[in-house]
C-alpha positions in Angstrom: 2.1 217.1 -142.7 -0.2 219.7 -141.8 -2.9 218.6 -144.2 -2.9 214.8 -143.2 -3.3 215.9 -139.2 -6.3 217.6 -140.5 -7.5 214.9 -142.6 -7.1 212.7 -139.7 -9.3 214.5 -137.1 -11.7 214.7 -139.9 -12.1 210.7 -140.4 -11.9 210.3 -136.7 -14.4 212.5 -136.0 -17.1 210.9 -138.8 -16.0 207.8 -137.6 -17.0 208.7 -134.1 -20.2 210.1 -135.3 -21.1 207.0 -137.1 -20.2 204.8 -133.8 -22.2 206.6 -131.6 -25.2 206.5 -134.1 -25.1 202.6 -134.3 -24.8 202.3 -130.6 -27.7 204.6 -130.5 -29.7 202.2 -132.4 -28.3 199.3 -130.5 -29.4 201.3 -126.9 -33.3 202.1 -128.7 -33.9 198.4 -129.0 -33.0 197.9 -132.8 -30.9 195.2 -132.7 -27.1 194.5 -133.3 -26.3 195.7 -136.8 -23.8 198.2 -138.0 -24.4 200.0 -140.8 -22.1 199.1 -143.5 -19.8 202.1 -145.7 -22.0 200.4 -149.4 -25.2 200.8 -147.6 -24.5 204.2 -146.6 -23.6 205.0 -149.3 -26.4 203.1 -151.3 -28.5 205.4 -149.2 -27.1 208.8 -149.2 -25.7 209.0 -153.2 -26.7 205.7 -155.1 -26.5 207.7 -158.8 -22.6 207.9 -157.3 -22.3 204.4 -156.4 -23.5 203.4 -159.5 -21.3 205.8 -161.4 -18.0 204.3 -158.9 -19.3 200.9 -160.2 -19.3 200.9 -163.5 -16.4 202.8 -163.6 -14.1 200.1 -161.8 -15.4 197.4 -163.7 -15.2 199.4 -166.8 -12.3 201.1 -166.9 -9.8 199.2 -164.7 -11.0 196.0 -164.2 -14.2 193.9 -163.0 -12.5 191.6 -160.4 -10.9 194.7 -158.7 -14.5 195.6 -157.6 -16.4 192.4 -156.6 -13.6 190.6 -154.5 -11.6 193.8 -153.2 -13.4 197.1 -153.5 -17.0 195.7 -152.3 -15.1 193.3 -149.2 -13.8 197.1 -148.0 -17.1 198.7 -148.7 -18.7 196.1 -146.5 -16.8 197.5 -143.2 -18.9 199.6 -141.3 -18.3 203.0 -141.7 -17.2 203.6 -138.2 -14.3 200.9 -138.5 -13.6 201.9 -142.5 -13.1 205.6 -141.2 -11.5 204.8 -138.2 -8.8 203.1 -139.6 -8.1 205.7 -142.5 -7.9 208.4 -139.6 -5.4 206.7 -137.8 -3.5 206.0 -140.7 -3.4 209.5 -141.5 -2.5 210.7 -138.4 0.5 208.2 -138.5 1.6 209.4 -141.6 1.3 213.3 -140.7 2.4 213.1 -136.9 5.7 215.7 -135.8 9.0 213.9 -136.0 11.0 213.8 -132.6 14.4 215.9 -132.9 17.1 213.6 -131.6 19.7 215.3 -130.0 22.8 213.4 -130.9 26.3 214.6 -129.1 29.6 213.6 -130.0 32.6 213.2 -127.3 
């Protein structure tokens, strides 16, 4: 429980760093584009994307990359993140104690 609450606040706050760096882009006059979780990572580690790549097509299956794998990749990272943070935090928030008494 513990470790996805953590996890959570950790995709939140990348997510929220990513927002705020498109809407910094959008405010400075470059247009409205957000940047996409494949171009990112296309960017920051494309030996790794490649690697990711041929591995799904190779090794499991090829139509589990195009149609599936790429469709998510092609969320911007804010809304990618965003959603696996709150996920997370669903999964690891406290449980209420219900207090039931018997008559």
């Amino acid at each position: 429980m513990v470790l996805f609450r953590f996890m959570a606040w950790v995709l939140l706050l990348i997510a929220m760093i990513a927002l705020v760096a498109d809407l910094t882009r959008l405010v400075n006059g470059g247009g409205f584009a957000f940047t996409s979780s494949y171009a990112y990572w296309k960017s920051a580690a494309p030996q790794s994307l490649a690697a990711t790549t041929t591995f799904v097509q190779r090794m499991l299956h090829p139509a589990l990359w195009d149609p599936i794998a790429l469709r998510v990749l092609l969320l911007p990272i804010w809304l990618l993140f965003g959603g696996l943070g709150l996920a997370m935090a669903v999964l690891g928030r406290r449980k209420r104690r219900v207090n039931i008494y018997a008559n």
